[in-house]
C-alpha positions as CSV (number, residue, x, y, z in Angstrom):
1,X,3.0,24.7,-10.3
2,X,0.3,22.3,-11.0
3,X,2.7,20.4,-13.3
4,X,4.8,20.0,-11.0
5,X,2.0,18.2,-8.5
6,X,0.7,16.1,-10.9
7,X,3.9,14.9,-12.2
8,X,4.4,13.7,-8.8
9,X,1.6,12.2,-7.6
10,X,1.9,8.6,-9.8
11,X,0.4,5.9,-8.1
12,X,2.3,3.6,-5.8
13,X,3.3,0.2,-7.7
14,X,0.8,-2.5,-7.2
15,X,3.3,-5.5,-6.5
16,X,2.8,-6.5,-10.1
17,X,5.9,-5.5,-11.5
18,X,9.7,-6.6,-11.1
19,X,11.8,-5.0,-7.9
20,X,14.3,-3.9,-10.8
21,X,11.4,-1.9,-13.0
22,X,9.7,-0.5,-9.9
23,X,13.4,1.0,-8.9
24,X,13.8,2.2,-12.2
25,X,10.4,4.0,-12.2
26,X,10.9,5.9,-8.8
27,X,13.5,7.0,-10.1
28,X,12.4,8.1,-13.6
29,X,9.5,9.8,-11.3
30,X,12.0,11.7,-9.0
31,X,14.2,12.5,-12.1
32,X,11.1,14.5,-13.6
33,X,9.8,15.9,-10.8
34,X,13.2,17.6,-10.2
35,X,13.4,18.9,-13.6
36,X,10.1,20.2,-13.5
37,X,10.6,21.6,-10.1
38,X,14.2,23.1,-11.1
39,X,12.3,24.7,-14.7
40,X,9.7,26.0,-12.6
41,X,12.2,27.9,-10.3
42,X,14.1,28.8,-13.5
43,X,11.4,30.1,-15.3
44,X,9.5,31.9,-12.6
45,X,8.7,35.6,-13.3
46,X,11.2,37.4,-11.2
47,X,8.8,40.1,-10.0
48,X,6.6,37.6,-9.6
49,X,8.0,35.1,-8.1
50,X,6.7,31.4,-7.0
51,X,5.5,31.8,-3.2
52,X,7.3,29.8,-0.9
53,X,4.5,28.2,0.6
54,X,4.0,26.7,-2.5
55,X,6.9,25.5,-3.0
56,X,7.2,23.8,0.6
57,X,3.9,22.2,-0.2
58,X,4.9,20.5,-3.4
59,X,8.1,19.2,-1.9
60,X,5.8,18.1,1.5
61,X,3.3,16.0,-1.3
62,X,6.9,14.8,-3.2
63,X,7.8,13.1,0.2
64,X,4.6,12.1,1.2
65,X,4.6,10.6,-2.2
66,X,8.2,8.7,-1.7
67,X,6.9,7.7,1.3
68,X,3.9,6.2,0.7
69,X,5.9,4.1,-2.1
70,X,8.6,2.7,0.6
71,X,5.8,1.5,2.8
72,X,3.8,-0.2,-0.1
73,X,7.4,-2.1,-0.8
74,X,7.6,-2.7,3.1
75,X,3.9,-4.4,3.3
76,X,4.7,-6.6,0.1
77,X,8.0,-7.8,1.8
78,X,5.9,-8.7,4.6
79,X,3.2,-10.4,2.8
80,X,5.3,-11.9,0.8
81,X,7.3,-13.2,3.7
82,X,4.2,-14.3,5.7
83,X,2.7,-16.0,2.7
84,X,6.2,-17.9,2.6
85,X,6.1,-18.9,6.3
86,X,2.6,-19.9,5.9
87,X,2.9,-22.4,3.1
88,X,6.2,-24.0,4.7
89,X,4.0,-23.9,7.9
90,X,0.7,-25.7,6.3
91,X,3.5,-28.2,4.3
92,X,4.9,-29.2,7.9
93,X,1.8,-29.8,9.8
94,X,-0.1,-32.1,7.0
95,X,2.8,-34.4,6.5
96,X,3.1,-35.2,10.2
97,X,1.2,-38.5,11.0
């Protein structure tokens, strides 16, 4: 239940790490929040079991989650990619005469 939704709402990656670790972090971060989703079902009291609009709302936050991560790695391509233009930009317009 709860341990489930706070296991998967980790912050987005600032930039600060490598591609490689931030990869290797999602997935440790899915990789638990399936385990703990698949133990919760497991474990659930069968007379009284987890209600399913619970459980749709903790895989809606999951993908919210995953989502919000892609488009943080989207916007620091971009930057990224306009800082690059930008210098080479700035480098060809001061050495012209």
């Amino acid at each position: 239940m709860s341990a489930v939704t706070g296991a998967s709402a980790t912050p987005p990656s600032t930039g600060a790490s490598t591609p490689t670790t931030t990869k290797v972090d999602d997935l440790a971060n899915r990789d638990t929040f399936l385990k703990l989703l698949v133990s919760q079902l497991k474990n659930q009291n069968p007379l009284n079991p987890t209600d399913s609009t619970q459980f749709v709302s903790q895989l809606a936050q999951f993908s919210q989650l995953e989502q919000s991560t892609q488009m943080e790695r989207d916007l620091s391509a971009i930057r990224k990619l306009l800082e690059g233009q930008s210098a080479a930009t700035s480098g060809t317009i001061s050495k012209q005469p």
